[in-house]
N, C-alpha and C positions, 0 to 999 in steps of 0.2 A: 337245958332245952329238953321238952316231952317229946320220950317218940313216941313216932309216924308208924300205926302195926299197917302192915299190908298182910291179911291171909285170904284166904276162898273168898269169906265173909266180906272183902270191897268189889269184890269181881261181882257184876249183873248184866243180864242181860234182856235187853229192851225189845220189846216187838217195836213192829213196823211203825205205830201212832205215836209211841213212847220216845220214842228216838227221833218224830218230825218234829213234837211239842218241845221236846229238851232242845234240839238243834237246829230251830227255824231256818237263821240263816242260810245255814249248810241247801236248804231246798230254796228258796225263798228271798234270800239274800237279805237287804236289811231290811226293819220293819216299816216305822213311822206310822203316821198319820194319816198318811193321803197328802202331803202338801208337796212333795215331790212325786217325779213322774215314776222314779223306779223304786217307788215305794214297793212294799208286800203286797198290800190288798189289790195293786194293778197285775203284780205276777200271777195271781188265784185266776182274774181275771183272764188274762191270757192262758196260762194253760187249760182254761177249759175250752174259749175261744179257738185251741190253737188245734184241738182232736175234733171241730167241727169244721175245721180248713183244711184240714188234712182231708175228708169226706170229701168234698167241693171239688181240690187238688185230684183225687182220684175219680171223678165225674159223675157225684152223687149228691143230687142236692145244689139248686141255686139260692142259695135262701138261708139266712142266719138272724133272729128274732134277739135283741139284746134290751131287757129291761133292767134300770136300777133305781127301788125306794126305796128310802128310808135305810141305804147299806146295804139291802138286800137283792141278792144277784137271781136272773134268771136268763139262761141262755137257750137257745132254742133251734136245733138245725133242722134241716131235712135230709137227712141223710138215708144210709145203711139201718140206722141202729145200730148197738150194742146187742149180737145175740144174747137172746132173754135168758137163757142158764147161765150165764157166765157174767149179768150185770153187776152181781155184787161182789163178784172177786178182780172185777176191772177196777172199781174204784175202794178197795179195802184190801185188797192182796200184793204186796210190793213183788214186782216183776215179773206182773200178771197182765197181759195185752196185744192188740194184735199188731204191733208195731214190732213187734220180733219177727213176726212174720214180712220179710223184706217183698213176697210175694205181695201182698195185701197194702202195704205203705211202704213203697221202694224211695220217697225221697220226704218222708214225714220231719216234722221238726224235734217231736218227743217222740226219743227210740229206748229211753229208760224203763219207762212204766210207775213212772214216780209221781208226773206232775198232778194229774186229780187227785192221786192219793192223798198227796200233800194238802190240797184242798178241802177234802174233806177232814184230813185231823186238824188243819188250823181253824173250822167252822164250826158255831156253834149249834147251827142247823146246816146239813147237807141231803140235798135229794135227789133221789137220779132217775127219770122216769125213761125206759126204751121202747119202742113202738117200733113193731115188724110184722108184716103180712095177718094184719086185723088182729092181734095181739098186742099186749103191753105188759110191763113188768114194772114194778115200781118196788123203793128201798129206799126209809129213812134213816140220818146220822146223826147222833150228837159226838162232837169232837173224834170223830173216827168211829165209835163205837156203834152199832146197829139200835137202833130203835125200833124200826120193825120193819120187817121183811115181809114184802105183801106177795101174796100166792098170783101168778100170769092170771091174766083176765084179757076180756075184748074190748075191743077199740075200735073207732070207726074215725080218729084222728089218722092224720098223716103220717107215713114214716120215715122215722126220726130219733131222735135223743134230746131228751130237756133236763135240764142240771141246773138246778136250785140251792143258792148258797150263803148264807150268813156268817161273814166273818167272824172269829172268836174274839171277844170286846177285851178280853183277857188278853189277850196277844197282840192287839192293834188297839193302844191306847186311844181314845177318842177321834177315832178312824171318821172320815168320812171322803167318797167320792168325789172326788173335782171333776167335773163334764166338761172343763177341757182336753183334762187330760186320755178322759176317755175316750172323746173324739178322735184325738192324735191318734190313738192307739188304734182305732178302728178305720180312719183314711187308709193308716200304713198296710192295712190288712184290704182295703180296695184296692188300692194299687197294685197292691201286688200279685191279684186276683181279676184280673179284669174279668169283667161280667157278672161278679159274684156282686147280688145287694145282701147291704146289711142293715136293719132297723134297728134303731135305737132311741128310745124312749120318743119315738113318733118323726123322726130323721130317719133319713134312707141315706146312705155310705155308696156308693158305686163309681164304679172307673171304665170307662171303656178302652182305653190306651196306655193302661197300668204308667210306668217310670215318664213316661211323657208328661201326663197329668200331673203327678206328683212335683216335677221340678215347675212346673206351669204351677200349678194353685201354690208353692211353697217361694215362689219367688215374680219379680215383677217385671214382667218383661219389658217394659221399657227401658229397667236398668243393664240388660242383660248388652253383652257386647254383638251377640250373633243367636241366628234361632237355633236353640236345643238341636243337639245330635240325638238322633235315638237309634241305637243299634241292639237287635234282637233275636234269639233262636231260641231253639227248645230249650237249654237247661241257662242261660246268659242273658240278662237283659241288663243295657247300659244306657243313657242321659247322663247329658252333661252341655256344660256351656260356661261362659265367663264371663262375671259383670264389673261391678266397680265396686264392690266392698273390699275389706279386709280380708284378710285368711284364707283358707278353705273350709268348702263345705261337703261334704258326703253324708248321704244315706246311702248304709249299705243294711242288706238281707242275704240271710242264707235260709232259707227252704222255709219261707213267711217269715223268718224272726229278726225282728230288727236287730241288730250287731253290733251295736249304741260306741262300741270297742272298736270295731273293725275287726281285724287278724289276717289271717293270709291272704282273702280275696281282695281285699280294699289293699292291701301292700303290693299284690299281684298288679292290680289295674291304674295304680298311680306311676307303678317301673314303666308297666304296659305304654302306660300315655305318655311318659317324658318320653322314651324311647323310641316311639313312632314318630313324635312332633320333630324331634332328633333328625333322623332321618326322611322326613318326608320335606322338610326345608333344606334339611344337608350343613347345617349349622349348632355347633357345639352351644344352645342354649342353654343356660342355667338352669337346672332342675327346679331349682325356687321363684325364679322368675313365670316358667313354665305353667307350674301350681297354681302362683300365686291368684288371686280370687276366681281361681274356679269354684265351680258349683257342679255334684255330679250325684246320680243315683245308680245303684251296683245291687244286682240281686241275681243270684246265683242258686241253683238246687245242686246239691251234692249227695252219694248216695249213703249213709252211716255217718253222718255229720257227725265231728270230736270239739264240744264246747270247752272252755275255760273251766269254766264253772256251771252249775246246775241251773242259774239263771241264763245261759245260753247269750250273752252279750259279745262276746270275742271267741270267731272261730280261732280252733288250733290245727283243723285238720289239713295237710300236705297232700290230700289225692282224690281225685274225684269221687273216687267210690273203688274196693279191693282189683274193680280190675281195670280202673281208668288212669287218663293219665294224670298228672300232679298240677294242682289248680294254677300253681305259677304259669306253665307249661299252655294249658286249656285256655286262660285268659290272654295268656301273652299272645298267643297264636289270633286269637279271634282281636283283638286290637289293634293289633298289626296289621290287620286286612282288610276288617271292615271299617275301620277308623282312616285310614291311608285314602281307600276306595271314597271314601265318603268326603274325604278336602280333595283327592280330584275333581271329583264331579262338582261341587261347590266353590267356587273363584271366591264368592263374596266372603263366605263362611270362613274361608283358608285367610284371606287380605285382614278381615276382621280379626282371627287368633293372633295373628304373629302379628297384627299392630298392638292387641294387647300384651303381649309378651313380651316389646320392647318398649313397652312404656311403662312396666313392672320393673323391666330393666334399669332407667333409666331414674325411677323412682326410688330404687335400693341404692342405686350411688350415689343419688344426691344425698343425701339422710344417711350416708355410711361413717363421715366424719363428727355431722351432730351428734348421733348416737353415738361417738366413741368419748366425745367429750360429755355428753349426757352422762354418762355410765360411770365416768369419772368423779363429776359431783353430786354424785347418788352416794358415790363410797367417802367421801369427802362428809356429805352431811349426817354420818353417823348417823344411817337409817333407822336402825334398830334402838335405837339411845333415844331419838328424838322424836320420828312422826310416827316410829309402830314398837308398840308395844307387845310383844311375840307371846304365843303361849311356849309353854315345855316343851311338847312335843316335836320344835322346830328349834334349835339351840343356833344364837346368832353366828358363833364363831364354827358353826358344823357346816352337816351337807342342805343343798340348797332342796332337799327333795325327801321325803323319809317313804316308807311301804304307803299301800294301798291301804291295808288299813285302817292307819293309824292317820293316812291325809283325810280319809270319809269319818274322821271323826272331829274333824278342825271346823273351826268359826273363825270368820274375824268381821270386827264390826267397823265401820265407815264412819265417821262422826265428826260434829261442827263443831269447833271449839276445842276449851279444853276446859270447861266445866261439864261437859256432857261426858269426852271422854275421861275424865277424871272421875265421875261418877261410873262409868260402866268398868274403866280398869281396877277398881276396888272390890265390885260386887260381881266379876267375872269369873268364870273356873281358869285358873290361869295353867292348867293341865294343855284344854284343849281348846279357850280360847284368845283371840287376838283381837288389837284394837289398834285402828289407826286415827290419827288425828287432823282433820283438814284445816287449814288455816283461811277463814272468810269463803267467800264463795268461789268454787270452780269456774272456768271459764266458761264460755258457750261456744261449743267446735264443732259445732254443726257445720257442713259445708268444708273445712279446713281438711288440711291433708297429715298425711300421720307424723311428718315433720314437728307439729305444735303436740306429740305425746312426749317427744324429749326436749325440746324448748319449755314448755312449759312445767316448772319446779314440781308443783303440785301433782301432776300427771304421771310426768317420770318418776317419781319418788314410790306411787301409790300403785302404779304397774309393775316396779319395783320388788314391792312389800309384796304382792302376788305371784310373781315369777312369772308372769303371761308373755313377756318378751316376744320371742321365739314362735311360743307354740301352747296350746291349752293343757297339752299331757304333763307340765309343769306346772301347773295352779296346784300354790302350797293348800289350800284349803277350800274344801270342800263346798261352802255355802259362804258367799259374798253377802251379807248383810248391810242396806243403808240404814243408819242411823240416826235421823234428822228428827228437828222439832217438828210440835203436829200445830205451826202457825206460817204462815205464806212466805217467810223467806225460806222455813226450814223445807215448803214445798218445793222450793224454788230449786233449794241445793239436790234437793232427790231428783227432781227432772235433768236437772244439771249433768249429774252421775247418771243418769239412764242415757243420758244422750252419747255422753263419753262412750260407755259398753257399748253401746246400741253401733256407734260410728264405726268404733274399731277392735271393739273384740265381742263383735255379734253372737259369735259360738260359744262363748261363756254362758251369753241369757238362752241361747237353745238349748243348751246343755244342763238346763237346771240349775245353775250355781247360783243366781242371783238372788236376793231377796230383800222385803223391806220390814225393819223391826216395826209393830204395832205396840205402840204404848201404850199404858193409860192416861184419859184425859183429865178424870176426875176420881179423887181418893171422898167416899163419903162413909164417915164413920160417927157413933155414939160412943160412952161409956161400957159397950161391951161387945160392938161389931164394927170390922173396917171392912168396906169395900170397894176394890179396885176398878173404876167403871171405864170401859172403853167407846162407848157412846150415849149417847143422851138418852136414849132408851133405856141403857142398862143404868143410867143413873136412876132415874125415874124409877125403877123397880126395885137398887138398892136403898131406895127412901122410906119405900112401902116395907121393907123389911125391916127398919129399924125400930122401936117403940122410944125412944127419947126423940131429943130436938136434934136434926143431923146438922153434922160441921162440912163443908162441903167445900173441897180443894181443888180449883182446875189449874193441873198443869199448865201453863204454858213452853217449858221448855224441857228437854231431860234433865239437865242441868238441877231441875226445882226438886227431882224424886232423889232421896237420902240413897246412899250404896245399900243399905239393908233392906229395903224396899224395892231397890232393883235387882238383886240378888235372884227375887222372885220371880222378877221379867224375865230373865235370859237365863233360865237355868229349865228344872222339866216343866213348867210352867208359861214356858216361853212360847210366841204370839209370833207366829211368820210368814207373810204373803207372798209368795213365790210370785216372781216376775214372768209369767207364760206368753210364748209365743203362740200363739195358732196356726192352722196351717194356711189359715191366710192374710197373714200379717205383711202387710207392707212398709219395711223401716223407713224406705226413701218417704212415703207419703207421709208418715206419723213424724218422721223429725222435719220434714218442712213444714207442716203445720204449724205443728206446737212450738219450735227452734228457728226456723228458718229467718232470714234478717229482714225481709220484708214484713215481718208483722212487728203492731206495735206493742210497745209496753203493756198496753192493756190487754191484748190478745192472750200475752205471755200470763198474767196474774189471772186470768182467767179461765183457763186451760191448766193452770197450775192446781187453782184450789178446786176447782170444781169437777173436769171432766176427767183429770186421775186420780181424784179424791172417789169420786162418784164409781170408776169402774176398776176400786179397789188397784189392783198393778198387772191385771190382764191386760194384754195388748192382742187387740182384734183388728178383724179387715178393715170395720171403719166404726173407729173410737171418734171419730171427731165430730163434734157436738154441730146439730145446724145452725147456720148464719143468721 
């Protein structure tokens, strides 16, 4: 074996640019494409978003201007500005800003001085233009480095700060914006701003009733068992209420930044509410009962907020701020009181919870012995042997759960048959991903109760092979991929599977896991070009590129593409439509539509191939097609 020299000569040391481009992550988290929401290219966005809220937060500026074409970002406040001497080392100088100054941004989101920086060395154009008392200052970047430094001049614009930014195409593989996700991103930043508007590519954002608003546009109130609580002070804003889905839901925020993790405050305010419910009925209720399909929004400012990580997802910090008290402590107190005060004075509101509470109840014991014999012939039908096919990085006879990591780097794919999955389990990376196998078509459990998830073989089996049981912070892998042919049964079984998640593990598709694989429909090749077409369009254009007579192959099933040919599809190549909620999606409305048992056959075939063919696997306020 050659050795390994270690002298001086391995040792280096990287400036500030060097070390964002070697270690995106580290700021940035992971990259992608854009086809998830907590891609890279939406962190750039927020953080620059996030020092024009801070402005607003401190009472400077109603007003935030958001355009994006063509990848290219410009954002626009009205704020303070960035005083003019010190514009270029705000956004090129690491732990250079005035968020150290607890005076100036006493409960700001970004207290590092990392987060534009970051942006600009991930960018391959970055601009920063400041505007203060009929002055301006402008400075341009390639990938961190200055391009030119422009001398203060006059201005007769507003004052402000505009930051101009093209993602590095180098670092964000065939990146492109999803405008829903951009949306998302910018409600949650109304909400939690009430008063503040924000423009975006010709949309205005605004909330007048912050967390009110939010659980109102994110849910339907007719499903809702009682009208939204909303309880609120200076540094505590709470909503909440409880409907008839599955699980729970929470948006929580700490000082504007959505929490997507939770951490202390969202642990604080779930004890908070068992505990109160607890004692304000005076009955040892089940804490899971209690939970179960509430729906709640939690936003908190704290003073020196401690993140997880650099993406800021999961608070860690234990204390209001060096000289307050401990957020457990803060929220438990204000829950207790205002929450308690708030079911005295409401009769209807208080009769409404505890009848949901004991029909959660009541719901868990019925389903307590099916599930145990579910669970039974899950282990019986040698899961792993038979309907899944595991990657590596999950060993069947190990633990049921491995690091963060190494789960954000998991697939598994959903599939009809077993000529399809026998084609994907050949051409798969069998490191990091996984394949299950469905047998004929899924049921339609629209309407049914979570009873028919362990009754029915197929359901439990493939809840199972996920680990969703329980709770979401157990889903072995990362991106839920459907599988299905691109002809009306294979649409059928994709609806099928949406309805299923959609019924009873809602938080799965909010959470970004779901997706659907895009095939190819048609292979057209000559004697010296093949081409993979994925619609008729792009057929039509790989015709015009070939100079012989083309051979022209339309799949019809997966089943029909070789494993070497699928290799291609699901590897860096791979084609994925992320399943998106909006934020005003109506599930109850969209699966009685499309699932519901009043419509006929026809309905169904035609809502299958057309209107979620048509709007891609977005799911909007109203998808559904007129009569």
């Amino acid at each position: 074996m050659s050795q390994v020299t270690y002298t001086e000569d391995n040792i280096r040391s990287l400036d500030w640019r060097e070390h964002i481009r070697m270690r995106p992550g580290m700021y940035i988290g992971k990259l992608g494409d854009g086809s998830s929401a907590d891609d890279g290219i939406y962190v750039l966005l927020k953080e620059v978003i996030d020092n024009s809220i801070d402005e607003f937060v401190m009472g400077y500026g109603k007003q935030i201007d958001i355009d994006i074409q063509e990848g290219r970002v410009t954002v626009r406040d009205y704020g303070r500005g960035i005083p003019l001497g010190k514009v270029v080392d705000c956004v090129s100088k690491i732990n250079t800003g005035g968020k150290y100054d607890s005076k100036a941004f006493k409960k700001s989101v970004g207290l590092n001085g990392v987060g534009t920086k970051a942006v600009n060395a991930l960018s391959d154009y970055f601009k920063v233009q400041a505007i203060r008392e009929g002055k301006t200052k402008i400075a341009e970047f390639n990938q961190g480095e200055i391009l030119k430094d422009h001398k203060i001049g006059n201005s007769g614009e507003a004052t402000g700060t505009i930051i101009e930014f093209q993602p590095d195409a180098s670092v964000f593989k065939k990146f492109r914006y999803r405008h829903e996700y951009v949306e998302n991103q910018l409600w949650n930043y109304a909400f939690l701003n009430a008063g503040l508007k924000l423009y975006y590519n010709g949309s205005v954002f605004f909330s007048k009733d912050g967390l009110l608003d939010l659980l109102s546009r994110k849910t339907s109130q007719e499903s809702l068992r009682y009208p939204i609580i909303h309880l609120k002070d200076a540094d505590l804003e709470i909503a909440m209420s409880h409907g008839n889905h599955y699980g729970e839901f929470y948006y929580s925020f700490v000082n504007g930044q959505n929490t997507t993790q939770g951490g202390t405050h969202l642990n604080a305010f779930k004890e908070a509410v068992v505990e109160t419910i607890q004692k304000h009925f005076k009955k040892t209720y089940d804490r899971r009962d209690i939970l179960s399909s509430i729906v709640a929004a939690i936003s908190i400012r704290v003073e020196e907020p401690v993140f997880e990580s650099q993406t800021k997802t999961k608070l860690g910090s234990s204390d209001m701020g060096p000289q307050g008290p401990s957020i457990r402590t803060f929220i438990g107190n204000f829950v207790k009181e205002q929450l308690d005060n708030f079911l005295h004075r409401h009769a209807e509101v208080r009769e409404a919870l505890e009848k949901r509470i004991i029909q959660s109840q009541r719901e868990r014991e019925e389903i307590a012995d099916i599930k145990k014999l579910a669970n039974q012939r899950a282990k019986k039908a040698n899961l792993h042997n038979k309907k899944l096919r595991d990657c590596r990085l999950h060993f069947s006879d190990g633990p049921r759960t491995t690091s963060e990591d190494l789960r954000l780097a998991t697939t598994i794919f959903i599939t009809e048959g077993d000529s399809a999955s026998g084609s994907i389990t050949k051409a798969r990376d069998v490191q990091t991903q996984a394949v299950f196998s469905l047998r004929g078509k899924p049921l339609n459990c629209y309407g049914l109760t979570k009873k028919v998830v362990y009754e029915n073989e197929e359901f439990n089996l493939l809840q199972h092979a996920l680990d969703i049981e329980d709770m979401l912070e157990s889903l072995r892998y990362n991106r839920v991929v459907i599988a299905t042919d691109a002809d009306v049964d294979g649409m059928h079984i994709r609806l099928l599977l949406l309805t299923f998640f959609l019924q009873f593990f809602p938080d799965l598709v909010r959470n970004g896991h779901l997706y659907i694989l895009d095939t190819p429909l048609f292979r057209v090749r000559d004697k010296q070009k093949t081409f993979y077409c994925y619609s008729e369009e792009e057929k039509q254009q790989a015709i015009k590129q070939l100079r012989g007579k083309p051979e022209i192959t339309r799949f019809k099933g997966l089943g029909e593409i070789s494993p070497d040919e699928f290799k291609d599809f699901i590897a860096e190549n791979i084609r994925l439509e992320p399943v998106v909620m909006n934020e005003e999606t109506n599930i109850d409305d969209i699966l009685e539509y499309y699932m519901g048992k009043i419509r006929p056959p026809a309905r169904i075939l035609l809502s299958t191939t057309c209107a979620w063919k048509k709007m891609k696997c977005s799911i909007t306020k109203n998808p559904l097609p007129s009569k």
